[in-house]
Jmol script that loads the backbone (N, CA, C; Angstrom):
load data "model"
ATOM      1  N   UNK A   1      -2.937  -1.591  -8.165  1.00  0.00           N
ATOM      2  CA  UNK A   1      -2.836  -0.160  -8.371  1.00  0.00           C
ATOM      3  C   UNK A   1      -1.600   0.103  -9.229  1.00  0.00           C
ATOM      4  N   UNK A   2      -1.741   0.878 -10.181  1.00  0.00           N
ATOM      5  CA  UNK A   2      -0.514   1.438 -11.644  1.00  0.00           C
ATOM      6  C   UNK A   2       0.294   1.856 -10.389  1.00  0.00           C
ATOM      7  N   UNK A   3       1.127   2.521 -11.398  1.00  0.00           N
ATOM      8  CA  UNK A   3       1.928   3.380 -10.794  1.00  0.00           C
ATOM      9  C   UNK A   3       1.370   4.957 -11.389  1.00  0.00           C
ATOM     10  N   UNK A   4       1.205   4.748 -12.301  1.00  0.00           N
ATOM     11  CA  UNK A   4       0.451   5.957 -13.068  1.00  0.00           C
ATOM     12  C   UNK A   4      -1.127   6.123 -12.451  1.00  0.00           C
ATOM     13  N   UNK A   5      -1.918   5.592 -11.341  1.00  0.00           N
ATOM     14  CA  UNK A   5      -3.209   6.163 -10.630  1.00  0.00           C
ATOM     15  C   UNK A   5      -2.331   6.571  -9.389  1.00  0.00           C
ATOM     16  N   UNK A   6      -1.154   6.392  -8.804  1.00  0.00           N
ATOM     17  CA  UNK A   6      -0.460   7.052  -8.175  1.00  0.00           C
ATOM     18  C   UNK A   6      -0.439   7.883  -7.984  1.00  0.00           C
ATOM     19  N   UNK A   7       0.728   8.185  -9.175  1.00  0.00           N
ATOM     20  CA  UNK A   7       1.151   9.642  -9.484  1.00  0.00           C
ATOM     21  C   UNK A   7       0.160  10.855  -9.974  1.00  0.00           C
ATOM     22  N   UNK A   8      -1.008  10.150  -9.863  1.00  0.00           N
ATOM     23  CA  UNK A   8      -2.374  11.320  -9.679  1.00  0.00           C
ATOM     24  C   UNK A   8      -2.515  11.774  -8.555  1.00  0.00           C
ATOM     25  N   UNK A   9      -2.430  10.722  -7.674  1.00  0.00           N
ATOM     26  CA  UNK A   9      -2.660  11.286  -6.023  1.00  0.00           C
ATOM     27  C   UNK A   9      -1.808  12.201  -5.345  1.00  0.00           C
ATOM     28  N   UNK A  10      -2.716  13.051  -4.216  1.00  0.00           N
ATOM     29  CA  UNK A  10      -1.982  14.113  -3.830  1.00  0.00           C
ATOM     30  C   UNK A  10      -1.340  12.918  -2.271  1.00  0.00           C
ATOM     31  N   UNK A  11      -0.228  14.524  -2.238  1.00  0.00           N
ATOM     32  CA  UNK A  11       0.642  13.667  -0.972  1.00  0.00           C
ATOM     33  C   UNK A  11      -0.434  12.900   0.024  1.00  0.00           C
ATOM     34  N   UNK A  12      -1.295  13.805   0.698  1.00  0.00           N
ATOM     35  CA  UNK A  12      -2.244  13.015   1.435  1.00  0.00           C
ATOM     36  C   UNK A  12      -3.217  12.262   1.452  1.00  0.00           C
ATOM     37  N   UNK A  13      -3.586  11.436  -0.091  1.00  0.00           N
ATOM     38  CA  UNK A  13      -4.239  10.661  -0.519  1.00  0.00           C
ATOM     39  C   UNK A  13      -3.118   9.558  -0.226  1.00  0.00           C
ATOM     40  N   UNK A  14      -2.045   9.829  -0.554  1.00  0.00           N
ATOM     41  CA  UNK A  14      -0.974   8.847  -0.871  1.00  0.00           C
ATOM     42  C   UNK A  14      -0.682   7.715   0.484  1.00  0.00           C
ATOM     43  N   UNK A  15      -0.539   9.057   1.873  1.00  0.00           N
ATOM     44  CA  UNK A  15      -0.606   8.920   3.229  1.00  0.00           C
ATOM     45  C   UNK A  15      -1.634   7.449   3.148  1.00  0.00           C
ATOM     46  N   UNK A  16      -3.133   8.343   3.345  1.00  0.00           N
ATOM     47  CA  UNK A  16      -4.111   7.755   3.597  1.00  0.00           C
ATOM     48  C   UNK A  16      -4.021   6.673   3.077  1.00  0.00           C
ATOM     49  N   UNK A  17      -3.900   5.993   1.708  1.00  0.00           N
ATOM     50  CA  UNK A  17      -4.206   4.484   1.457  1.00  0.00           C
ATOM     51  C   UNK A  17      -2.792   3.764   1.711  1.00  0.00           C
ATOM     52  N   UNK A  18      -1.903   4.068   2.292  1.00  0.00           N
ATOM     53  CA  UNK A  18      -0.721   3.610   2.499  1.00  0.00           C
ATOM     54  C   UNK A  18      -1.546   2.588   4.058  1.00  0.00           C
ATOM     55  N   UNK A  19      -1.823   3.510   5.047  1.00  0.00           N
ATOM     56  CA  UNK A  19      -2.755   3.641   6.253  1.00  0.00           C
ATOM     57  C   UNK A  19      -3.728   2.712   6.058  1.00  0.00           C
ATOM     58  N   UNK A  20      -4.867   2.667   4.955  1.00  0.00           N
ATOM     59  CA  UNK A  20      -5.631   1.676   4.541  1.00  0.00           C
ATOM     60  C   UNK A  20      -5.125   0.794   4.365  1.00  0.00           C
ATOM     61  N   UNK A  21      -3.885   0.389   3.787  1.00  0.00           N
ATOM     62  CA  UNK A  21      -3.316  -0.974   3.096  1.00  0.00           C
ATOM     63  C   UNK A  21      -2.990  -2.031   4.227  1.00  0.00           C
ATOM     64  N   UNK A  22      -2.329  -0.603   5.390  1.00  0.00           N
ATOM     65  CA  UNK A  22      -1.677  -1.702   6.100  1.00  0.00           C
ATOM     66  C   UNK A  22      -2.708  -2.026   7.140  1.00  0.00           C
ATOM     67  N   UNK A  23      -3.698  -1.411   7.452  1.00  0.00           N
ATOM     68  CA  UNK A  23      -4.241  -2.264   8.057  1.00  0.00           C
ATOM     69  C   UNK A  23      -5.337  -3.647   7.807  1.00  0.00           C
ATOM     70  N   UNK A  24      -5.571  -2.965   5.997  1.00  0.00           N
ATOM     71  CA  UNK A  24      -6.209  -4.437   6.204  1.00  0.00           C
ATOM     72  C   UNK A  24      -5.395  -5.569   5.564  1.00  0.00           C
ATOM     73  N   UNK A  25      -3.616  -5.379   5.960  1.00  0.00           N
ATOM     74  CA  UNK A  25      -2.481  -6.352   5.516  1.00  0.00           C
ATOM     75  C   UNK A  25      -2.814  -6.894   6.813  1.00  0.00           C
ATOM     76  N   UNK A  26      -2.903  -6.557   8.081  1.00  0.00           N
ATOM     77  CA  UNK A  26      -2.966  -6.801   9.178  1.00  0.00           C
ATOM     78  C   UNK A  26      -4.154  -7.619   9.314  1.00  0.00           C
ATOM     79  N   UNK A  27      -5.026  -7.069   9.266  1.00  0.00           N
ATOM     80  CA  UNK A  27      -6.784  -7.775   9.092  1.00  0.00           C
ATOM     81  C   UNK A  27      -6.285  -9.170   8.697  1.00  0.00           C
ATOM     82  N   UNK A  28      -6.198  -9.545   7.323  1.00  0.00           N
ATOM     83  CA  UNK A  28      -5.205 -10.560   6.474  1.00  0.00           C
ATOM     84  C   UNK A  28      -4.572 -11.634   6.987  1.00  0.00           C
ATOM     85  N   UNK A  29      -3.418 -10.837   7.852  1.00  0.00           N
ATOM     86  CA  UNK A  29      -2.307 -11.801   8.281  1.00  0.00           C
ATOM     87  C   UNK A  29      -2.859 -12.591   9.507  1.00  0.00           C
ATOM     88  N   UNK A  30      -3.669 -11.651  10.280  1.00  0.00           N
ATOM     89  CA  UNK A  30      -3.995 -12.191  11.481  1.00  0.00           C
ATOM     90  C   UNK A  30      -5.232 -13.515  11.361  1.00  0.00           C
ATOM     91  N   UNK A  31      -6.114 -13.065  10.170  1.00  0.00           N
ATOM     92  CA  UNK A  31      -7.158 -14.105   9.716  1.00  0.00           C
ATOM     93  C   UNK A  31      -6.319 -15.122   9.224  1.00  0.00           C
ATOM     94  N   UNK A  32      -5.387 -14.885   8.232  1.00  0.00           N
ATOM     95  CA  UNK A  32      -4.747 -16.194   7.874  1.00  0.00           C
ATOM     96  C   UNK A  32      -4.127 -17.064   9.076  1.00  0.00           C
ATOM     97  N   UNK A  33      -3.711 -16.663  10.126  1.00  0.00           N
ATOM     98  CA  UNK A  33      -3.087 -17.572  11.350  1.00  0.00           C
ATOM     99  C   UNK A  33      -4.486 -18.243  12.005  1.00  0.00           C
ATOM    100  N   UNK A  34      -5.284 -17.972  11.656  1.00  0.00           N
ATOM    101  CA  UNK A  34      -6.514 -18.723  12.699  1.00  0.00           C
ATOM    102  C   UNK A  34      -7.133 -19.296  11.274  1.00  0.00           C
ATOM    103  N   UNK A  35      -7.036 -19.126  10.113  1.00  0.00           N
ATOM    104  CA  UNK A  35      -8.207 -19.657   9.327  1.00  0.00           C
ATOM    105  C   UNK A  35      -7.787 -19.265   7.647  1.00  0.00           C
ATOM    106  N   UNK A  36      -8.107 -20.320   6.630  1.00  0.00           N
ATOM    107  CA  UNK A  36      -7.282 -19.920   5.598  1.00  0.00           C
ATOM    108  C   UNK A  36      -8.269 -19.141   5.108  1.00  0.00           C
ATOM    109  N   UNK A  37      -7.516 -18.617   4.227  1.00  0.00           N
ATOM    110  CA  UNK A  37      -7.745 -17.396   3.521  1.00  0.00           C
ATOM    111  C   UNK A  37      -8.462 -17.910   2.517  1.00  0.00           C
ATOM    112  N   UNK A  38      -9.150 -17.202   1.519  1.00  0.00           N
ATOM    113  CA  UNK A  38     -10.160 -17.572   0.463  1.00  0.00           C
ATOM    114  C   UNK A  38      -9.033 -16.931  -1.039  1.00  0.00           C
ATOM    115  N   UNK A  39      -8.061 -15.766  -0.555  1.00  0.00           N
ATOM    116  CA  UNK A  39      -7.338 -15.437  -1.734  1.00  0.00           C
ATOM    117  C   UNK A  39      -6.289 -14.918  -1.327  1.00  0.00           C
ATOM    118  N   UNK A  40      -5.403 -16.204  -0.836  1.00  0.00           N
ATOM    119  CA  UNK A  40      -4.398 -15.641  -0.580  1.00  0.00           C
ATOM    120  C   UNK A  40      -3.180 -15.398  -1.285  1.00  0.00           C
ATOM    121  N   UNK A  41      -2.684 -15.276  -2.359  1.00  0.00           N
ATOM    122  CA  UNK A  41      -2.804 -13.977  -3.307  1.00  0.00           C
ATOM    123  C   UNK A  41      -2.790 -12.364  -2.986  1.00  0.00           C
ATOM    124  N   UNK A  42      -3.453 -12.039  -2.042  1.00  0.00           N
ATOM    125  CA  UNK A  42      -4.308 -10.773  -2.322  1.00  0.00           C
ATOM    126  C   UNK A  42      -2.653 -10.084  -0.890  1.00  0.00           C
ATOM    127  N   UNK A  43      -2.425 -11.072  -0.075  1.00  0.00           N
ATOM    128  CA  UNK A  43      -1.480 -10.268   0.842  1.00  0.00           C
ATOM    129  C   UNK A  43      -0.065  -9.875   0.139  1.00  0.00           C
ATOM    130  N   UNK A  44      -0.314 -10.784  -1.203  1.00  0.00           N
ATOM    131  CA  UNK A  44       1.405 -10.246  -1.452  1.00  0.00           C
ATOM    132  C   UNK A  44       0.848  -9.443  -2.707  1.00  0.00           C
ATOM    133  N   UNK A  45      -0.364  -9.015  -3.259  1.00  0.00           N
ATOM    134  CA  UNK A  45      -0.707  -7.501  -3.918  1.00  0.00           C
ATOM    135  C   UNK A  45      -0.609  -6.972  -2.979  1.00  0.00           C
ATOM    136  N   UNK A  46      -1.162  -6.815  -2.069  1.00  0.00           N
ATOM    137  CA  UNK A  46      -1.104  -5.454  -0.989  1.00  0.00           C
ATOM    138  C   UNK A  46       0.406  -5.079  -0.402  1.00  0.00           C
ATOM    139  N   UNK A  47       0.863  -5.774  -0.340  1.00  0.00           N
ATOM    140  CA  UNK A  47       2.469  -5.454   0.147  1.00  0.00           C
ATOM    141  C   UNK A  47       2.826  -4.744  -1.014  1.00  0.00           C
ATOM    142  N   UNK A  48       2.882  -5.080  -2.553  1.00  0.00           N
ATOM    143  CA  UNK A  48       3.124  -4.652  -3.473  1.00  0.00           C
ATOM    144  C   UNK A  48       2.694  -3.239  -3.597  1.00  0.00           C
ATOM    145  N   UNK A  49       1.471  -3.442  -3.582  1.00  0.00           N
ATOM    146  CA  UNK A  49       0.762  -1.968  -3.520  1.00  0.00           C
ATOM    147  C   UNK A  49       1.355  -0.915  -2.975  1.00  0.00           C
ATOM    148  N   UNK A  50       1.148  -1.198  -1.279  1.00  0.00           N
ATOM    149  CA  UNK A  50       2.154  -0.527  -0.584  1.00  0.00           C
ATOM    150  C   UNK A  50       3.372   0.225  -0.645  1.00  0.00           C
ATOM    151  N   UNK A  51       4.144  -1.326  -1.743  1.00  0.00           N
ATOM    152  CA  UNK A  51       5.812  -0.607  -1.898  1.00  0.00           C
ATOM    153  C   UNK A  51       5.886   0.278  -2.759  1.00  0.00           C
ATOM    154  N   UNK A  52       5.040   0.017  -3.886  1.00  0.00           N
ATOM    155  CA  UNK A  52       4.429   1.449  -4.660  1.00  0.00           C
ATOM    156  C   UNK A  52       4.239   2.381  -4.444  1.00  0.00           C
ATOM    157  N   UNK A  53       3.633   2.224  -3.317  1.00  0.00           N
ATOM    158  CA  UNK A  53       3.138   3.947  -2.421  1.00  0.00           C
ATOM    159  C   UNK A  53       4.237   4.804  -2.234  1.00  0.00           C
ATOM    160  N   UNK A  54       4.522   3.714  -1.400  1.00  0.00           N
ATOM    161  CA  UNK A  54       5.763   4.352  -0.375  1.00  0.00           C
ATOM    162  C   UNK A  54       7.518   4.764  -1.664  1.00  0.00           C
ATOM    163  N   UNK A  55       7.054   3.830  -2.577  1.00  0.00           N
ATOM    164  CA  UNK A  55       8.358   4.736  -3.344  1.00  0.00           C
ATOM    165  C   UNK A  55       7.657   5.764  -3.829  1.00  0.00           C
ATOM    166  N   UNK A  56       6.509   5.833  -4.459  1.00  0.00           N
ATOM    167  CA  UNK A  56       5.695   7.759  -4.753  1.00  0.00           C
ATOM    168  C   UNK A  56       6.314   8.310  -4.213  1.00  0.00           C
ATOM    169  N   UNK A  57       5.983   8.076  -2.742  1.00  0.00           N
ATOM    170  CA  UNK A  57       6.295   9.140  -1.858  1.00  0.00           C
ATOM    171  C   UNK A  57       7.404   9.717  -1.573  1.00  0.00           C
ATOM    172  N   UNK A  58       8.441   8.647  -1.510  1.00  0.00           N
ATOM    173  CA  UNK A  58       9.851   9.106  -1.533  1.00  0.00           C
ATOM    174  C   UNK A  58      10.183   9.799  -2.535  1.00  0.00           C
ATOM    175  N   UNK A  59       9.549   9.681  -4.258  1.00  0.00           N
ATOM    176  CA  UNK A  59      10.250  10.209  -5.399  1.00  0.00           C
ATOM    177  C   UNK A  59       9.713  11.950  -4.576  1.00  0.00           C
ATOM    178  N   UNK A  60       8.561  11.738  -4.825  1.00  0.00           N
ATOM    179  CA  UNK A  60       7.787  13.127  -4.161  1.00  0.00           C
ATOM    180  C   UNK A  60       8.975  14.241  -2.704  1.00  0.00           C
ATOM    181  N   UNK A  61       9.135  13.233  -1.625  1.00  0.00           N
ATOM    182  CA  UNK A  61       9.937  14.137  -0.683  1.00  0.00           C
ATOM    183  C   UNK A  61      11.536  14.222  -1.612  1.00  0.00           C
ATOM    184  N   UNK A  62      11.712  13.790  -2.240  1.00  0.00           N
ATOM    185  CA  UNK A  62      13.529  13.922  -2.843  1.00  0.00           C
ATOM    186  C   UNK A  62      13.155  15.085  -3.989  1.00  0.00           C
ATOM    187  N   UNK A  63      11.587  14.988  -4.668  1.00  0.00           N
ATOM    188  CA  UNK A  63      11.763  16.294  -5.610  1.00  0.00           C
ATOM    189  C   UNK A  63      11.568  17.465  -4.851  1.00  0.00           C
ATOM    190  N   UNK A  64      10.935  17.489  -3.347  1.00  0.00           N
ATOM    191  CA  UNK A  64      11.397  18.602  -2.905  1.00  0.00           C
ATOM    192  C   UNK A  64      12.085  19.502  -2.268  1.00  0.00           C
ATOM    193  N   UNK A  65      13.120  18.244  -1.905  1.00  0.00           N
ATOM    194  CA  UNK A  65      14.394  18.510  -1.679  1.00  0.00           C
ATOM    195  C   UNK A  65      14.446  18.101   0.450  1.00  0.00           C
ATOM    196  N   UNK A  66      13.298  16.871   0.438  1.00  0.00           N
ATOM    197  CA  UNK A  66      13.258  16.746   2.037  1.00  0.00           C
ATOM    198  C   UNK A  66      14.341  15.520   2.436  1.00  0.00           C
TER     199      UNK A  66
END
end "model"
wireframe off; spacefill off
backbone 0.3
color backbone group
């Protein structure tokens, strides 16, 4: 995910796939301890993803002064 399909999303889109990410980081981590993974790869995009989000969001609460 850009950073620029981001900064399209509204605050509560932003929420929501933050919510999506981590749980299927979780899904992921927990399959990888019992059984390897087919692309594992894909847990350290999603963390990435994530940290993406979550700085949106922060630029977002500091432009409005939260």
């Amino acid at each position: 995910m850009k950073g620029s399909e981001i900064r399209e999303l509204t605050v509560q889109e932003i929420a929501e796939r933050i919510e999506q990410l981590q749980e299927e980081r979780f899904r992921l981590r927990f399959r990888s301890a019992t059984q390897q993974l087919e692309n594992p790869t894909l847990l350290r995009t999603i963390r990435r993803d994530i940290a993406r989000l979550k700085t949106a969001q922060r630029e977002r609460d500091l432009k409005e002064g939260r």
